[in-house]
C-alpha positions, -999 to +999 in steps of 0.1 A: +167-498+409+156-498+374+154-461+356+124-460+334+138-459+302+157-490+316+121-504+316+109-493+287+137-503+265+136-544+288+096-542+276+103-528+240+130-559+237+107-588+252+080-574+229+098-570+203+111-610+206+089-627+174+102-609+147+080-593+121+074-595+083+097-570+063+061-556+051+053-554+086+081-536+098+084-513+068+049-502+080+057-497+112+093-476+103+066-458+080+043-453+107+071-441+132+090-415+106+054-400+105+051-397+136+082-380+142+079-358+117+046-345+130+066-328+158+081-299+160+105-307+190+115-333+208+087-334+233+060-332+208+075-362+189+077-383+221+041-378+226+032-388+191+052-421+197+033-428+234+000-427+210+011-450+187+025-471+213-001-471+242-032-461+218-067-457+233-078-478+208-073-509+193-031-513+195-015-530+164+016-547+180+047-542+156+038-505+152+033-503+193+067-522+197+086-501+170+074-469+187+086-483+221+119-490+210+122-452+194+109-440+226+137-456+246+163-438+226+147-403+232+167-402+265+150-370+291+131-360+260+109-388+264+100-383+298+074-360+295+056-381+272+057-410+293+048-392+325+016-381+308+003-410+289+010-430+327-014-404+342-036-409+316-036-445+321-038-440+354-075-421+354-087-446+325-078-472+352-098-452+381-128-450+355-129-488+349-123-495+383-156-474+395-173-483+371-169-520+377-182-515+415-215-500+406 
């Protein structure tokens, strides 16, 4: 059986398989180093990543695939992070899915 990280990194590597512009990926490095430097600790910066990589909006791939592959290197850190954002997923998928049987 797969760990989750296994997963995470497998999907950050099949994302990540075009690659992208230097421009683009400077912007997504830019994007990522901001990220982690919002957080104080560990967990906090894990969390800042999930957003970037599963955002509630609209997703811009490299900087979702860039964050994905930092996420994979955070090890237990990144745990917490991912457990929440699944639950959240997880609820947003509940709403859709009672809202498409009315």
């Amino acid at each position: 059986m797969l760990s989750a990280l296994a997963l995470l990194a497998r999907g950050a590597a099949a994302a990540g398989t075009a690659s992208p512009s230097d421009a683009d990926a400077a912007r997504a490095d830019k994007a990522v180093g901001e990220a982690l430097s919002r957080g104080a600790d560990p967990v906090t910066q894990a969390r800042n990543l999930c957003e970037l990589a599963w955002p509630n909006g609209t997703r811009d791939e490299v900087i979702a695939a860039r964050a994905r592959r930092e996420l994979a290197d955070f090890g237990g850190h990144g745990m917490v992070a991912l457990r929440d954002a699944l639950n959240e997923a997880k609820a947003d998928l509940s709403a859709i899915q009672a809202e498409a049987k009315k």
